[in-house]
C-alpha positions in Angstrom: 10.7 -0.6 -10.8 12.2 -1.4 -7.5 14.6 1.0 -6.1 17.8 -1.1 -5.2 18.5 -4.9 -5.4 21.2 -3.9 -3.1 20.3 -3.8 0.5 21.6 -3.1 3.4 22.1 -6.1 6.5 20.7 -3.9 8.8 17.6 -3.4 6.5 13.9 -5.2 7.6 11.6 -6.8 4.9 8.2 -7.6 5.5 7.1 -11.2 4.3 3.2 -11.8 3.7 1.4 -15.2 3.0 -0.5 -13.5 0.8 -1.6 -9.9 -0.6 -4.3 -7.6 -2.4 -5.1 -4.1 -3.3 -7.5 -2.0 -2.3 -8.9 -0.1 -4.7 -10.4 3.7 -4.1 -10.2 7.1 -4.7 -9.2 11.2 -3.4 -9.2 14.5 -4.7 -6.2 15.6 -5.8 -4.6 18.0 -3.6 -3.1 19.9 -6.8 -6.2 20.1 -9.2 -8.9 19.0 -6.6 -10.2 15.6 -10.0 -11.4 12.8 -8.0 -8.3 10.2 -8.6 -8.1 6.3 -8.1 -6.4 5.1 -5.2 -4.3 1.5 -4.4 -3.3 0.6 -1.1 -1.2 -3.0 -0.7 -3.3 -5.0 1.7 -1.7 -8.3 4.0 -3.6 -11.0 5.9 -0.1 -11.2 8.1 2.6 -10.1 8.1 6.4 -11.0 9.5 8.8 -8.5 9.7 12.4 -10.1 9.5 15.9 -8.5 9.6 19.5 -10.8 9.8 18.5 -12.1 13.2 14.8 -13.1 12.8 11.8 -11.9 13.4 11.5 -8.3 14.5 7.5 -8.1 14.3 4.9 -9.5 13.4 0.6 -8.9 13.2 -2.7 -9.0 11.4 -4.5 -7.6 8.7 -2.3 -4.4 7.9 -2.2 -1.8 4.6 1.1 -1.5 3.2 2.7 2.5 3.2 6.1 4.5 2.4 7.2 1.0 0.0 10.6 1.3 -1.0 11.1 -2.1 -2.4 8.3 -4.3 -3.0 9.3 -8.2 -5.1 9.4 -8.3 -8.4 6.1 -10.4 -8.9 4.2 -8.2 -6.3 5.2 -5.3 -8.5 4.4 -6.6 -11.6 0.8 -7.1 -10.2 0.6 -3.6 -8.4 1.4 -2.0 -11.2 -0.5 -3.4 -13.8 -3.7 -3.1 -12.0 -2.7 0.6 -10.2 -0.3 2.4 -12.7 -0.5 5.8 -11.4 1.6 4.3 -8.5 5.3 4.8 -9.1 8.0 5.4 -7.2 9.3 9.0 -6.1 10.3 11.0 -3.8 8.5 13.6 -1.1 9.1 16.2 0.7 6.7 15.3 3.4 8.5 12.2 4.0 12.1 12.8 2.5 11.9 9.3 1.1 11.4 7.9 -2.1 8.2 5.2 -2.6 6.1 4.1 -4.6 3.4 7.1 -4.3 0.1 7.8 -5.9 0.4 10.3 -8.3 -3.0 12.0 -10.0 -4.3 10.9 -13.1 -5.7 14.5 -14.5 -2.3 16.5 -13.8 0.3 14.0 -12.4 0.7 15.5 -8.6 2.2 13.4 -5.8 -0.8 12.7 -3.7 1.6 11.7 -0.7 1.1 8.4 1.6 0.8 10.7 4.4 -2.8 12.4 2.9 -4.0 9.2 0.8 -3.2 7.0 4.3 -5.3 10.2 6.9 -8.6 10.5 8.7 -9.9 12.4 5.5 -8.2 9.4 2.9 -9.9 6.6 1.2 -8.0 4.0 3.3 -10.1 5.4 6.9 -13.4 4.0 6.6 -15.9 4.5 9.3 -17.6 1.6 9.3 -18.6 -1.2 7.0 -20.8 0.5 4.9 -17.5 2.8 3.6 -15.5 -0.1 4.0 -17.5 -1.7 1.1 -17.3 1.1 -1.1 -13.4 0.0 -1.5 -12.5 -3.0 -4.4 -10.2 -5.6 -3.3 -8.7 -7.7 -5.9 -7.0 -10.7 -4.5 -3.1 -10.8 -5.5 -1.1 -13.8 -6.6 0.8 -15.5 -4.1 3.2 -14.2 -0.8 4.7 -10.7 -0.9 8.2 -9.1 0.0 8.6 -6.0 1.1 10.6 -3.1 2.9 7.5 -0.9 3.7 5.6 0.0 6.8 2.8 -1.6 8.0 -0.1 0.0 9.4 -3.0 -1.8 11.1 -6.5 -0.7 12.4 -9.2 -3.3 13.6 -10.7 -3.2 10.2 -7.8 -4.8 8.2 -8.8 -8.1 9.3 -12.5 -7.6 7.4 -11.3 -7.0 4.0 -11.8 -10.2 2.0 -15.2 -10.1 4.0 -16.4 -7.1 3.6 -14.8 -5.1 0.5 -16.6 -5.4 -3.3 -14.3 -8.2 -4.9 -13.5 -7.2 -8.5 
């Protein structure tokens, strides 16, 4: 499932502590069925290139993975299979996307991760509407983290399944 075990030197990889999914759902852009969403969630994170540390932060959701370890995926996977790897047009990358479960559409990071997607709650009540289920052990990525004040409430706040 990952994309290359061949990287780059230049490339950055985002190490976690620990990690969990989020668990919700969208309409499909395609066929407009409700679908399940899975967004990677981190405590920390560290991102790290040859040199060292490049950045670092708090409570942050995972988006565009290209390369996530192969324990991480295992668990990902298991628990969210309509996410595989593919590529967009939005983005021109390939990642592990959300695809619909009625017709099998690319529902895009860049819609599941907007104002109008599962992953933008206004406030805690929507917040709790979202599943968390708590992964197993640290996590290795190449992705982009994005973080909002929120992030750091999950394990709080979110239904634990």
């Amino acid at each position: 499932m990952n994309q290359s075990d061949s990287h780059e030197p230049d490339d950055v990889f985002l190490h976690a502590p620990a990690y969990g999914l989020l668990l919700g759902q969208t309409t499909c852009h395609f066929c407009h069925a409700l679908t399940p969403t899975a967004a990677v969630w981190v405590p920390s994170f560290e991102e790290r290139d040859e040199e060292g540390v490049v950045d670092q932060g708090e409570g942050a959701l995972l988006r565009y993975i290209e390369h996530l370890d192969e324990s991480a995926t295992a668990f990902v996977t298991g628990h969210a299979p309509w996410l595989r790897y593919a590529p967009t047009r939005t983005s021109g990358q390939i990642y592990l996307a959300h695809h619909c479960t009625t017709c099998g559409a690319l529902q895009g990071d860049h819609f599941v991760f907007s104002p109008d997607g599962p992953y933008w709650p206004e406030g805690d009540v929507q917040l709790a509407s979202l599943r968390f289920i708590r992964g197993l052990g640290q996590l290795t990525a190449q992705a982009s983290a994005g973080q909002s004040a929120w992030m750091d409430r999950v394990p709080l706040i979110c239904t634990q399944v």
